[in-house]
N, C-alpha and C positions, 0 to 999 in steps of 0.2 A: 504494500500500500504506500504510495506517494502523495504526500498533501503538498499542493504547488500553491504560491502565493505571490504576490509581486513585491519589489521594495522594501520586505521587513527581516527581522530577525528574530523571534518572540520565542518564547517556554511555552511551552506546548502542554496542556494538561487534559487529560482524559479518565474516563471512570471504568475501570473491569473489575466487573463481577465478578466475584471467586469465592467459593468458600474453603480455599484451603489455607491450612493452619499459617501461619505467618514461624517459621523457624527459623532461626542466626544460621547465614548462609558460613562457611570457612574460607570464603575466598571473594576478590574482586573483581570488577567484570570491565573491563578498560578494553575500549571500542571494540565489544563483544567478543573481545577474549577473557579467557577465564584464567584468574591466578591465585595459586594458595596464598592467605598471607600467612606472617612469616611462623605467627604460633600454631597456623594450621599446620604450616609443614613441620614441626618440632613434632605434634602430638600422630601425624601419620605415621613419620617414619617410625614412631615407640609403637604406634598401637593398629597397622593395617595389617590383617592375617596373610597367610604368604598362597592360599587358594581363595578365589573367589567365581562363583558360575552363576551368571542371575537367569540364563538359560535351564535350569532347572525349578524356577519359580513359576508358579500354576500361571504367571502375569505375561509366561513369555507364549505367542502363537506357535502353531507348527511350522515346521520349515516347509518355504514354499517354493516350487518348481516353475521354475521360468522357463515360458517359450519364447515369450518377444523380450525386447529391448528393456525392462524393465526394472535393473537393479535395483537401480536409485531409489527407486517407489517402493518397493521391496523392503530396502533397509530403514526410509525414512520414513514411512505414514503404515508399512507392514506392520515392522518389527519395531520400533523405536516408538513410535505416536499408540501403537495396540497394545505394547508394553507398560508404560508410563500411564496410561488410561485405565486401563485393567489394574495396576496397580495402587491407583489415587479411589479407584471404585468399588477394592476389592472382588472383581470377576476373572473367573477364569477363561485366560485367552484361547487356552482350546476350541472354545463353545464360537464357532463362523459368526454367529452375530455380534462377536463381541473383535473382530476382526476388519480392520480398517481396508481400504478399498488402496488397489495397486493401479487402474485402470484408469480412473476416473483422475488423478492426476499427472496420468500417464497422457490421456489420450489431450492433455492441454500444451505438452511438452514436446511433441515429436515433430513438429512439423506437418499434421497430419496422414501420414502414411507408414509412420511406426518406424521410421527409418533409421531413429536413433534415439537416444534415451531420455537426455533432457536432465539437468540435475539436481541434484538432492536439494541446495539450496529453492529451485525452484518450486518442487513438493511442499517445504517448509515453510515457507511465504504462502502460499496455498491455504494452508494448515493453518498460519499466522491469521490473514484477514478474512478467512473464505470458508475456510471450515473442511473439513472429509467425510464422503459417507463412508458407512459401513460396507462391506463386501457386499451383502444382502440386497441394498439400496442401490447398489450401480450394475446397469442392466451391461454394462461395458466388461467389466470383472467375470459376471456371468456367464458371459459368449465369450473370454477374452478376444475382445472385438477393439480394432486402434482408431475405432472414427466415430462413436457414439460419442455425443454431449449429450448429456440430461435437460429436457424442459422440464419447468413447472419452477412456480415461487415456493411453492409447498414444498417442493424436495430443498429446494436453496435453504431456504429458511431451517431446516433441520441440519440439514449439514455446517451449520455456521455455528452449531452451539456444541460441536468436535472439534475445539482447537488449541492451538501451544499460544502458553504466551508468547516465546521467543524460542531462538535457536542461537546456538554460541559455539565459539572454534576454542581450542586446546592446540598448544602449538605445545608436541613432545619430542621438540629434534634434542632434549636438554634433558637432566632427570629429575631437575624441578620441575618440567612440565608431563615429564612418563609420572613421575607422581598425583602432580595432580588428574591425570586418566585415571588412575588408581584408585585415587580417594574418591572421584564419581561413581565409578565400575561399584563401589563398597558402600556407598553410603550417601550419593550422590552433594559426596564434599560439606553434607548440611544436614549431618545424623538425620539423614532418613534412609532407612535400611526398608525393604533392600535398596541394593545402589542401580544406577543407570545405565544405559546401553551408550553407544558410541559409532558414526559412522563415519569411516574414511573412503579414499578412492586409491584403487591400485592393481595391478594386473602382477604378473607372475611373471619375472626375467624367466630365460631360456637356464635348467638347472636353479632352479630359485628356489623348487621345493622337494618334500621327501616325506621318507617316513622315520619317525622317532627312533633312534633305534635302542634297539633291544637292553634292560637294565637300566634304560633311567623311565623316569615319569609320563606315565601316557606312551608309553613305548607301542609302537603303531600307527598312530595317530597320523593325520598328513599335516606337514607344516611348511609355510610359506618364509623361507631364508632369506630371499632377495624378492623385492621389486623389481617391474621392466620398464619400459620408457614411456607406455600408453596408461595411462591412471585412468581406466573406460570406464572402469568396471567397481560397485559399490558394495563393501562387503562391510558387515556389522559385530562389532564387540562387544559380546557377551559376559565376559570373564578374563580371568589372569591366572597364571601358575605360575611364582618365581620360583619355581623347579626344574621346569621343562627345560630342554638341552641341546645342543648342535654343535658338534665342533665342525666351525669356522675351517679353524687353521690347520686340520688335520695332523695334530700332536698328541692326540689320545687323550688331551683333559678337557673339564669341562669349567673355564675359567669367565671371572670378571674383572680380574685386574692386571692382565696382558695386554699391552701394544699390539694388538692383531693386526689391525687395519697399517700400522708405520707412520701414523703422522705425528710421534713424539708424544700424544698424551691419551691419556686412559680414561675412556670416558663411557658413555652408554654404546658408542659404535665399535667398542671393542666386546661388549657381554657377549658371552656363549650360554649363558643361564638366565630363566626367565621371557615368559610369551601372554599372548595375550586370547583368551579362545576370542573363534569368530564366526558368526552364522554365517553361511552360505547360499546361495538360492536355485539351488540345483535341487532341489528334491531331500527326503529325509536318507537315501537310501545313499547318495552320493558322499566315497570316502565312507563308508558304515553308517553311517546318523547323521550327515549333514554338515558336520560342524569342522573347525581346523584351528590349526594356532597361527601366529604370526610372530615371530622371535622379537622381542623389544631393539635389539637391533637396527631388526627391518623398518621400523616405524620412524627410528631415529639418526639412518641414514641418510644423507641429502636427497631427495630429487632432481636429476634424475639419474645417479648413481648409488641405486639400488634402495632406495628410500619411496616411501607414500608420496601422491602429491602434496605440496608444501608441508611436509611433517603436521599437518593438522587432521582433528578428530574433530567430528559436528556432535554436538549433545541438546538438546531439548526439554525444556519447559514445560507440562502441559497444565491446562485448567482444568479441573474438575467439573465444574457446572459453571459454565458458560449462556447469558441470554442479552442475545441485542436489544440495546435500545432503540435503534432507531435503523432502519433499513428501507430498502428501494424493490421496487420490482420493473423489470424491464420485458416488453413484448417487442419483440422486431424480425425483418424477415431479410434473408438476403441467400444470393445464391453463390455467395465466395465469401466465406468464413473468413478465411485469412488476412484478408484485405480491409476488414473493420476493427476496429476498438472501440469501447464504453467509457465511461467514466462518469462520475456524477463530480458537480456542483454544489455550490453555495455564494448567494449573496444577501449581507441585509439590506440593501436596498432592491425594492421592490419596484424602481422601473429598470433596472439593469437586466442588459440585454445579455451578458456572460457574465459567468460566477467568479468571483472574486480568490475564489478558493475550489480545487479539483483533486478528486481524488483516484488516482485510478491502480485499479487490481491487475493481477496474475492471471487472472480468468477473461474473454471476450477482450486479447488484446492483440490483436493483429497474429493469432494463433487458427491452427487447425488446416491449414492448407488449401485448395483449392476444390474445397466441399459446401455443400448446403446445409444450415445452422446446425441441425442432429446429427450430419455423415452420412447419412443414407442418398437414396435419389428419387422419392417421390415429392410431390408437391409440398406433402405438410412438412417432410424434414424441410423446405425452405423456411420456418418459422419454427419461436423457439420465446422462451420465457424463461427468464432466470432472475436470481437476486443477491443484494450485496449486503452487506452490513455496513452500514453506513455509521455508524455509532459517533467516531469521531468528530465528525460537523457538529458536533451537539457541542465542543469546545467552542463554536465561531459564531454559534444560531445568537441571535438577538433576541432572546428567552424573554416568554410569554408576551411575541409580536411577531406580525408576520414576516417570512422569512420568501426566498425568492429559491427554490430549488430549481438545480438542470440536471439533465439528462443531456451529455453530449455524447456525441457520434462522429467518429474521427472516419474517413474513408481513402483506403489508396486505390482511385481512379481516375486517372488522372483525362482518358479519354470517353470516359463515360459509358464504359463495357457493358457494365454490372448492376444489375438493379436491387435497388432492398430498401425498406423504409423501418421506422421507429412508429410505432402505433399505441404503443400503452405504458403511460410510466405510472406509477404508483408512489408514493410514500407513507411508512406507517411507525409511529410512532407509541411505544410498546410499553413507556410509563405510565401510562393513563388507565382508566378504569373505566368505558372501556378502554381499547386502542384509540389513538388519535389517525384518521387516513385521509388521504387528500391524491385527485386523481384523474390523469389527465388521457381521454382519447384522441387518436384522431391520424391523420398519416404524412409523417413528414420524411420525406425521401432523402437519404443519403445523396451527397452531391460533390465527391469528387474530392473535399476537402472538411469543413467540421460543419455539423448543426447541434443546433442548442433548442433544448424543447423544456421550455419554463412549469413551475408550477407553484403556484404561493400555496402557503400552509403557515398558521401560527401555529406557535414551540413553547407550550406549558412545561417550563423546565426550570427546576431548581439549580444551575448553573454554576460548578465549581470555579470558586477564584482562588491562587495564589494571595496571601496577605501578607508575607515576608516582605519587604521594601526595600530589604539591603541585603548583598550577598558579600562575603570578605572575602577580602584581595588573596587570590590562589597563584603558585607559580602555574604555567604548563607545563612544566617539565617532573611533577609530581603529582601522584593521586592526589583528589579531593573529593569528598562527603561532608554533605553539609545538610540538614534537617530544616525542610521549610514544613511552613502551616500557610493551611486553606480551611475555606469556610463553603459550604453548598454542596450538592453532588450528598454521595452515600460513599461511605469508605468501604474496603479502601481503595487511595487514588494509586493510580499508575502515571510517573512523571516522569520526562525527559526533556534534554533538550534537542528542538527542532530547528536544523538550520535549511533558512528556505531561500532560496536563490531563485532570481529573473531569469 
């Protein structure tokens, strides 16, 4: 989700729902990476057990067998979003309906004809503003079919109350940062046990992997030595064993404080002990049950000599119960998917002709290729109904007065090929008792470049303000936490800062 604005700079304040327990995180989160601080990592290195498998927690799904392009999906909204969910809900991820959909953020990612995967970041942003359905709910997963989009505001609207707050990277080229993987994998760095999952990206050099062999830990097992130079491919961190073992330098031991590698210092790219388990998405029967290690080594090698891409792991947020406040619904027809984008508006003034303020999603963004809005080829796939969560604008609305909402339509056609129009936009507003809805028919044709399809609506809203007035002077060149107070809105507040650029 991107909020565009012209001219300003401002703190951006927003309300999410959540009811999960508020717990002292062990670590800081500096432009979305994640790092112990410094007593976290004293009290890890004393107190993290030397196995940990959350793939044996009822929280984790079965392994799932890929025919298309769909790691990514696989590791991020399968295993990681079904995991995290199942486990904030206590259900067991076995049970398909408690199983998050591969398809349905797949089929937004590929360019329309499954040609290629599409990545995990893009799943997660998904997941972020948009929501997932269930396996069950996407008729896409079902058929695994690479060209269905879901119509209806009914389905949108459910799928947007399945989502992560955030998603964040772990950089373990270091063993300050192999630890902190560690402390997530175990407790997800913030004593909540069990710990988290973890997805990175990375293919298997030529001899890069093996079997355990015989007398040490897991002896059998397939494990992955070296990275190759194509990072395609999305595979998931289940657990760790600082026992498991390889010799590297073929000396007959199994060491961590040898110069293996020769660059004068000894560091995690010399370990011969210690790995990380990892789902796979080949089936449960692939390698005996699915699953593999990957030597801490391997993770903390450079890119692209024999290392993950950028030595980083993705890890995930999720909410528990999730409900928008305020969302959109869109009717429009067209018969080249690919070539449109959505987005909604906001203005308070109410003869402005464009919104002052846009927001636009991962979903209906110049995506799906050269199909009609569902991927099929009858008439009605030319039409299509979807919706956003629009929550956000309710920081910018001009609470309890009317407010000038759009629905704009971005189009690449530049010669007038392609036809398709916008025919129903919706707004409803989900504080009220009942809903607040305001609701605009009629047919306004894409043309080449943008249109903008207005709708006033007042915003009975109790309106979160920042009241802090003064922030102290911070270097940039060191963290800073600083506690502000606000008055309005329902806690608790989720706040950042937004930098908005012309």
């Amino acid at each position: 989700m991107i909020l565009r604005k012209t001219g300003i700079f401002s703190l951006l304040i927003f309300l999410v729902l959540s009811l999960n327990a508020q717990i002292k995180q062990n670590y800081e989160i500096q432009n979305k990476n994640i790092k112990l601080t410094e007593e976290a990592k004293d009290y890890y290195q004393k107190n993290l057990p030397a196995i940990v498998d959350n793939s044996q927690e009822i929280f984790f799904p079965t392994i799932y067998d890929q025919i298309h392009w769909v790691c990514n999906q696989v590791s991020a909204s399968h295993y990681m979003m079904t995991y995290e969910m199942c486990r904030l809900k206590n259900l067991n991820a076995v049970n398909p309906q408690h199983q998050f959909s591969i398809y349905y953020p797949w089929n937004w990612s590929h360019g329309g004809h499954g040609w290629y995967g599409g990545a995990v970041s893009t799943t997660l942003n998904i997941a972020k503003t948009c929501g997932i359905p269930f396996i069950w709910q996407s008729p896409a997963d079902l058929l695994k079919d690479s060209s269905i989009w879901i119509s209806g505001y009914n389905e949108y609207y459910k799928f947007m109350q399945n989502r992560i707050k955030d998603y964040y990277f772990i950089d373990v080229s270091n063993e300050e940062g192999l630890l902190a993987l560690k402390a997530w994998v175990y407790d997800h760095a913030r004593n909540e046990r069990p710990g988290g999952l973890a997805s990175f990206m990375a293919n298997i050099a030529s001899g890069g992997a093996g079997l355990l062999p015989e007398g040490t830990p897991e002896a059998g097992a397939y494990v992955m030595t070296k990275c190759g130079t194509d990072p395609s491919h999305a595979r998931t961190i289940v657990g760790y064993n600082d026992n498991i073992c390889w010799d590297y330098n073929g000396d007959g031991q199994y060491t961590n404080h040898i110069d293996i590698n020769g660059d004068g210092v000894v560091d995690i790219r010399d370990w011969e002990i210690g790995a990380f388990k990892v789902a796979e998405s080949y089936g449960p029967n692939w390698q005996k049950d699915g699953f593999m290690y990957i030597m801490y080594k391997c993770v903390a090698d450079q890119f692209p000599d024999g290392g993950i891409l950028n030595n980083q792991m993705m890890v995930i947020e999720a909410i528990e119960d999730y409900k928008p406040l305020l969302t959109a619904k869109v009717k429009l027809n067209h018969v080249y998917r690919g070539n449109i984008k959505v987005s909604i508006g906001l203005s308070t003034n109410i003869n402005a002709s464009k919104p002052d303020i846009e927001i636009d999603f991962p979903i209906v963004n110049y995506q799906g290729g050269d199909k009609y809005m569902q991927g099929g080829t009858s008439e009605n796939d030319k039409y299509i109904e979807f919706g956003f969560d629009i929550t956000p604008l309710l920081s910018y609305v001009n609470p309890n007065n009317v407010n000038k909402f759009f629905v704009v339509g971005r189009e690449r056609d530049s010669h007038n090929e392609y036809d398709g129009a916008i025919t129903n936009f919706s707004i409803y507003l989900h504080s009220t008792e009942p809903e607040k809805t305001a609701h605009w028919n009629g047919n306004e044709e894409f043309n080449g470049s943008v249109i903008y399809v207005p709708l006033l609506m007042s915003i009975p809203f109790d309106k979160p303000e920042i009241t802090t007035e003064d922030l102290p002077i911070f270097s940039h060149n060191s963290s800073f936490q600083y506690y502000m107070q606000a008055d309005g809105g329902k806690q608790p507040y989720n706040w950042y800062l937004e930098a908005i650029i012309d």
